[in-house]
C-alpha positions in Angstrom: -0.6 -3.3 15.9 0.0 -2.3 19.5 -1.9 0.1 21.4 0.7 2.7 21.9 0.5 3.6 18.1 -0.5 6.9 17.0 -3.8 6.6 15.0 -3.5 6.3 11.0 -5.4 9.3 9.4 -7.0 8.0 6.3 -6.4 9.3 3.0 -8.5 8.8 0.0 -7.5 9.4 -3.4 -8.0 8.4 -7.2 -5.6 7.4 -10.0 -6.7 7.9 -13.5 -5.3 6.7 -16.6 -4.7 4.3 -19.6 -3.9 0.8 -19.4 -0.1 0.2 -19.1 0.2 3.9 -17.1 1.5 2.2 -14.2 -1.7 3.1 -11.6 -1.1 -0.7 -9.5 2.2 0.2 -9.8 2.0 3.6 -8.1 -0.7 2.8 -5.5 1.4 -0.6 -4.5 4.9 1.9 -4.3 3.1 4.3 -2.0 1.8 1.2 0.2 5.3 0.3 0.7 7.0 3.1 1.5 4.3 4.3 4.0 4.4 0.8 5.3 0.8 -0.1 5.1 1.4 -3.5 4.0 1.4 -5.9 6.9 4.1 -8.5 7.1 2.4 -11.6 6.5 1.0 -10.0 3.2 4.3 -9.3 2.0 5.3 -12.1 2.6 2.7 -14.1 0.6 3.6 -11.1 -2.2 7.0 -12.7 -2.4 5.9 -16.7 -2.5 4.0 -16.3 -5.7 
């Protein structure tokens, strides 16, 4: 992360639900597409 990056605001929020309802699913989508996952742990994602 370089310096001239803007600050992240953080964001807290709760998933509720049965099994099977898809809640990792959803918090690892919204991860991605904000593009909070670094690199290297994608990366490591994709090996196993």
């Amino acid at each position: 992360m370089s310096a001239s990056r803007h600050p992240i605001e953080l964001l807290r929020f709760n998933t509720c639900g049965s099994v099977d309802d898809g809640k990792s699913t959803l918090i690892g989508r919204l991860l991605y597409d904000s593009k909070s996952i670094m690199e290297d742990q994608m990366e490591a994602l994709e090996r196993s």
